[in-house]
Rosetta silent file (secondary structure, phi, psi, omega in degrees, C-alpha in Angstrom):
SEQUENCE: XXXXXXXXXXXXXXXXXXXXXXXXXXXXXXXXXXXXXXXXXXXXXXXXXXXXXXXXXXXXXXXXXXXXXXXXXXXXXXXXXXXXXXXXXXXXXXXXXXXXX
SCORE:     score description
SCORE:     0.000 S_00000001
   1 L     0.000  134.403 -159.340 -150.857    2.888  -13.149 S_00000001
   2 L  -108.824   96.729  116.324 -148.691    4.150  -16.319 S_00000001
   3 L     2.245  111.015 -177.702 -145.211    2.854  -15.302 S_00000001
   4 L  -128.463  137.472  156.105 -141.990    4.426  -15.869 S_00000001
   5 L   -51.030  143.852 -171.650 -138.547    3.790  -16.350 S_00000001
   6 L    72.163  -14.754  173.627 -136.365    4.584  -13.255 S_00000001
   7 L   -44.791  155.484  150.344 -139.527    5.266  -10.894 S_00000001
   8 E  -129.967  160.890  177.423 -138.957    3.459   -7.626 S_00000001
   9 E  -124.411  170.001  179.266 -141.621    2.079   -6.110 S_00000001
  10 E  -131.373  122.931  161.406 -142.633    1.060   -2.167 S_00000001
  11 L   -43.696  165.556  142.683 -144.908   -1.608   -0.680 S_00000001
  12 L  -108.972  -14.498 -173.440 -147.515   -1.010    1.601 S_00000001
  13 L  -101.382  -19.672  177.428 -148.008   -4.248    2.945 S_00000001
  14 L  -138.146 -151.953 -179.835 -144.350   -4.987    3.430 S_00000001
  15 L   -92.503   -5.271 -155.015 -140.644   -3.540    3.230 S_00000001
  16 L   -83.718  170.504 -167.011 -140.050   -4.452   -0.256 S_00000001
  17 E  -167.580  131.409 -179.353 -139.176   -1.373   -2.698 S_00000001
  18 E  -115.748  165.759  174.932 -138.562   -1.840   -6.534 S_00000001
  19 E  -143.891  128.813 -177.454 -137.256    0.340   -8.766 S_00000001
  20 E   -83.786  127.283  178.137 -138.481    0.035  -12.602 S_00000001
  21 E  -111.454  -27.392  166.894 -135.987   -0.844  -15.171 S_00000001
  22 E  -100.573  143.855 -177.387 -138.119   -1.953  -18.037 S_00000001
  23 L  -127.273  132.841  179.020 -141.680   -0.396  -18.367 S_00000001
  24 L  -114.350  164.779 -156.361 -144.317   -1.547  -20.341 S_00000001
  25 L   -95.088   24.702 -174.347 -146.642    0.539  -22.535 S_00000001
  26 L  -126.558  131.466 -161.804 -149.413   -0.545  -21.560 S_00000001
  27 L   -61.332  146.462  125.886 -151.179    0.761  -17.583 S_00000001
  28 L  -153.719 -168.726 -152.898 -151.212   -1.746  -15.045 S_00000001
  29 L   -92.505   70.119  172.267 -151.477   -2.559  -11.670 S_00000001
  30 E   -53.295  116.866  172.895 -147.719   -3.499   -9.536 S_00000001
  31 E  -136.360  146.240  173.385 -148.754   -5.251   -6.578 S_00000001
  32 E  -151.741  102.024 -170.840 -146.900   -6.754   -3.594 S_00000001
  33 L   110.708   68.202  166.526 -148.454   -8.720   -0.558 S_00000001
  34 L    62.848   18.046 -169.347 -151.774   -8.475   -2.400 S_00000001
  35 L  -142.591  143.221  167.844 -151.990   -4.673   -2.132 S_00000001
  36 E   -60.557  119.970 -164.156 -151.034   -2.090   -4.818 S_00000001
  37 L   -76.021  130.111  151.198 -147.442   -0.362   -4.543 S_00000001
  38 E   -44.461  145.429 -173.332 -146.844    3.382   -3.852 S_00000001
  39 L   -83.853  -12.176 -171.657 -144.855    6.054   -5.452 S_00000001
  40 L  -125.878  166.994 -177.175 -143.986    7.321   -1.892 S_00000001
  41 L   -96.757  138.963  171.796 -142.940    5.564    1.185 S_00000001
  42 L   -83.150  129.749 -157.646 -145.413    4.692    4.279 S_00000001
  43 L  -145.204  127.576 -158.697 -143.757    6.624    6.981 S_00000001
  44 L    18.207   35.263  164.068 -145.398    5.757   10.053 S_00000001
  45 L   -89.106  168.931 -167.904 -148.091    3.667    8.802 S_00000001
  46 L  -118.445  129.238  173.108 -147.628    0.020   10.231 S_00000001
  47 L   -35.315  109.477  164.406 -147.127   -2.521    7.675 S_00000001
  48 L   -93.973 -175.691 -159.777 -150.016   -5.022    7.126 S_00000001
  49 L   -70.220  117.271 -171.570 -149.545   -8.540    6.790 S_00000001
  50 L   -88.964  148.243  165.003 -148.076   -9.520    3.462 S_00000001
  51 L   -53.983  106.290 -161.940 -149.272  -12.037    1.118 S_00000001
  52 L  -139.699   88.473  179.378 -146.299  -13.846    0.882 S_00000001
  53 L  -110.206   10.282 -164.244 -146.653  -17.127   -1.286 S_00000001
  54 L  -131.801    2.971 -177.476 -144.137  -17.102   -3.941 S_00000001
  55 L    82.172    1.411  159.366 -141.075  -16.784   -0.946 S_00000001
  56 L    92.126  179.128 -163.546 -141.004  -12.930   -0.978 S_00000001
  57 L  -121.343  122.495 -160.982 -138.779  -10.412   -2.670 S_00000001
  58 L  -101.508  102.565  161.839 -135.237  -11.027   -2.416 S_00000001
  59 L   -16.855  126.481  164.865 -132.575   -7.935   -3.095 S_00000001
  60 L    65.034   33.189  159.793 -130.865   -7.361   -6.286 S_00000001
  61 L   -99.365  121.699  168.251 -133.061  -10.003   -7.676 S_00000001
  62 E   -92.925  129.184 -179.944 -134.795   -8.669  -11.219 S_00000001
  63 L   -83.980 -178.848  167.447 -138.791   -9.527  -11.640 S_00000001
  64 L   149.560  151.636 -167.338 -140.269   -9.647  -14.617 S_00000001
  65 E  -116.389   83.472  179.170 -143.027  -10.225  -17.006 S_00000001
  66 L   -38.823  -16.652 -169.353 -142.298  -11.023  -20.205 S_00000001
  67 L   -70.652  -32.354 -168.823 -145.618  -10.805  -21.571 S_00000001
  68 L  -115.641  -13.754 -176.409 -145.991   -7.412  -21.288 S_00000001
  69 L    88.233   34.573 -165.483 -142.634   -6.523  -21.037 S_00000001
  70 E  -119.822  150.744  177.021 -142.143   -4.640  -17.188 S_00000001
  71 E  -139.202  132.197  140.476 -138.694   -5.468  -15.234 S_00000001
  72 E  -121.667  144.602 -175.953 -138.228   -4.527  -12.078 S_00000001
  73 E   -90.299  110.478  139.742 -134.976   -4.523   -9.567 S_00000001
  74 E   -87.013  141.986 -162.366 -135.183   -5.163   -6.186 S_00000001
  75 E  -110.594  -15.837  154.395 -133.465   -2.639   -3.968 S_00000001
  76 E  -160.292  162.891 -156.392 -134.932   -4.157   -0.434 S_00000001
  77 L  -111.448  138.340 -175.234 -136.256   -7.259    0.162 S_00000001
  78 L  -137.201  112.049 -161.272 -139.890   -8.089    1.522 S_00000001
  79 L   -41.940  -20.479  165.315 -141.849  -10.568    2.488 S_00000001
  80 L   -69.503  178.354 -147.025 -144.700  -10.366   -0.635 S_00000001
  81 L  -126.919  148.507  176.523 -144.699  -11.610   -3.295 S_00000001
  82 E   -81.628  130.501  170.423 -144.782   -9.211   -6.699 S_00000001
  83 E  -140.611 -165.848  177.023 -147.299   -9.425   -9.099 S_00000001
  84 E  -147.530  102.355  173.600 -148.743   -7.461  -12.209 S_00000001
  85 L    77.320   12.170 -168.957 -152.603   -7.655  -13.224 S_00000001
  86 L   109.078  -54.791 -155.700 -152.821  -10.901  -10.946 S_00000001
  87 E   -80.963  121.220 -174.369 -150.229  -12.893  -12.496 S_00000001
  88 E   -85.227  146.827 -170.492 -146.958  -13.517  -10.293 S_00000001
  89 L   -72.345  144.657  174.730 -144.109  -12.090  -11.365 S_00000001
  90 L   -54.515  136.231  160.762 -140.913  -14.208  -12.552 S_00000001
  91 L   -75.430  119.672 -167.427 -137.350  -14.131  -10.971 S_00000001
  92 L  -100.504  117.056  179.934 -135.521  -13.106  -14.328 S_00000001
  93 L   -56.369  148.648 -167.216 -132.230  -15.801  -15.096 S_00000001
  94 L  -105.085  130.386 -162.097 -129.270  -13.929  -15.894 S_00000001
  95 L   -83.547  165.414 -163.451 -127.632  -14.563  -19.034 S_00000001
  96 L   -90.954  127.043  155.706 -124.724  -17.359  -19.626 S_00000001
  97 L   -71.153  134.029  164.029 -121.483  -16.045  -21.057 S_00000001
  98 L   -48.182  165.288  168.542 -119.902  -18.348  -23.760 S_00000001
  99 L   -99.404  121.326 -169.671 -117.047  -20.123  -22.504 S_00000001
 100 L  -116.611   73.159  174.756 -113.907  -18.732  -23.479 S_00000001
 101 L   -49.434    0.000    0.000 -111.738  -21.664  -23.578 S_00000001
C-alpha cells in the first residue's frame, strides 16, 4: 500500500483510526489487530477480534517506525496493536525543551 501524507486510515478488526503524518517512500503494509487497515470505514461490518498485544492504540499518541520513516497519529483509540511489514510499531517520545532557567 503506497502511503500518503494526511490519508486517514480505519481498522477492520477494531475502532482504531490513524491518520498519516509522515509517509515513507517505500509500499508497505499498515496493519492493526493482525489485519490490514482500510482507506474507508467498516460501516456495518462487525468488528473481529483484535490482536491486541502491545496494549492497543491509545489517542493522540504518534506511532512510528523509524526505519523506514512512516508516523502515524492516533485520532481514536483501539484495542490492536499497529504494525508495519510485521514489525510493531513504536509509541514516538516527544521532544524535551531546554530548561529556561
Amino acid at each position: 500500500m503506497s502511503l500518503r501524507i494526511g490519508a486517514r486510515l480505519y481498522s477492520v478488526a477494531c475502532d482504531a483510526q490513524v491518520i498519516v503524518v509522515a509517509a515513507p517512500k517505500v509500499d508497505v503494509t499498515l496493519l492493526c489487530g493482525g489485519e490490514p487497515m482500510a482507506d474507508q470505514p467498516t460501516s456495518g461490518v462487525q468488528a473481529r477480534h483484535a490482536r491486541a498485544t502491545g496494549g492497543g492504540v491509545a489517542v493522540g499518541k504518534r506511532y512510528e517506525d523509524s526505519a523506514i520513516g512512516l508516523e502515524v497519529l492516533a485520532t481514536k483509540a483501539g484495542a490492536g496493536t499497529l504494525e508495519v511489514d510485521g514489525r510493531p510499531l513504536t509509541i514516538k517520545e516527544p521532544k524535551r525543551l531546554p530548561a529556561s532557567d
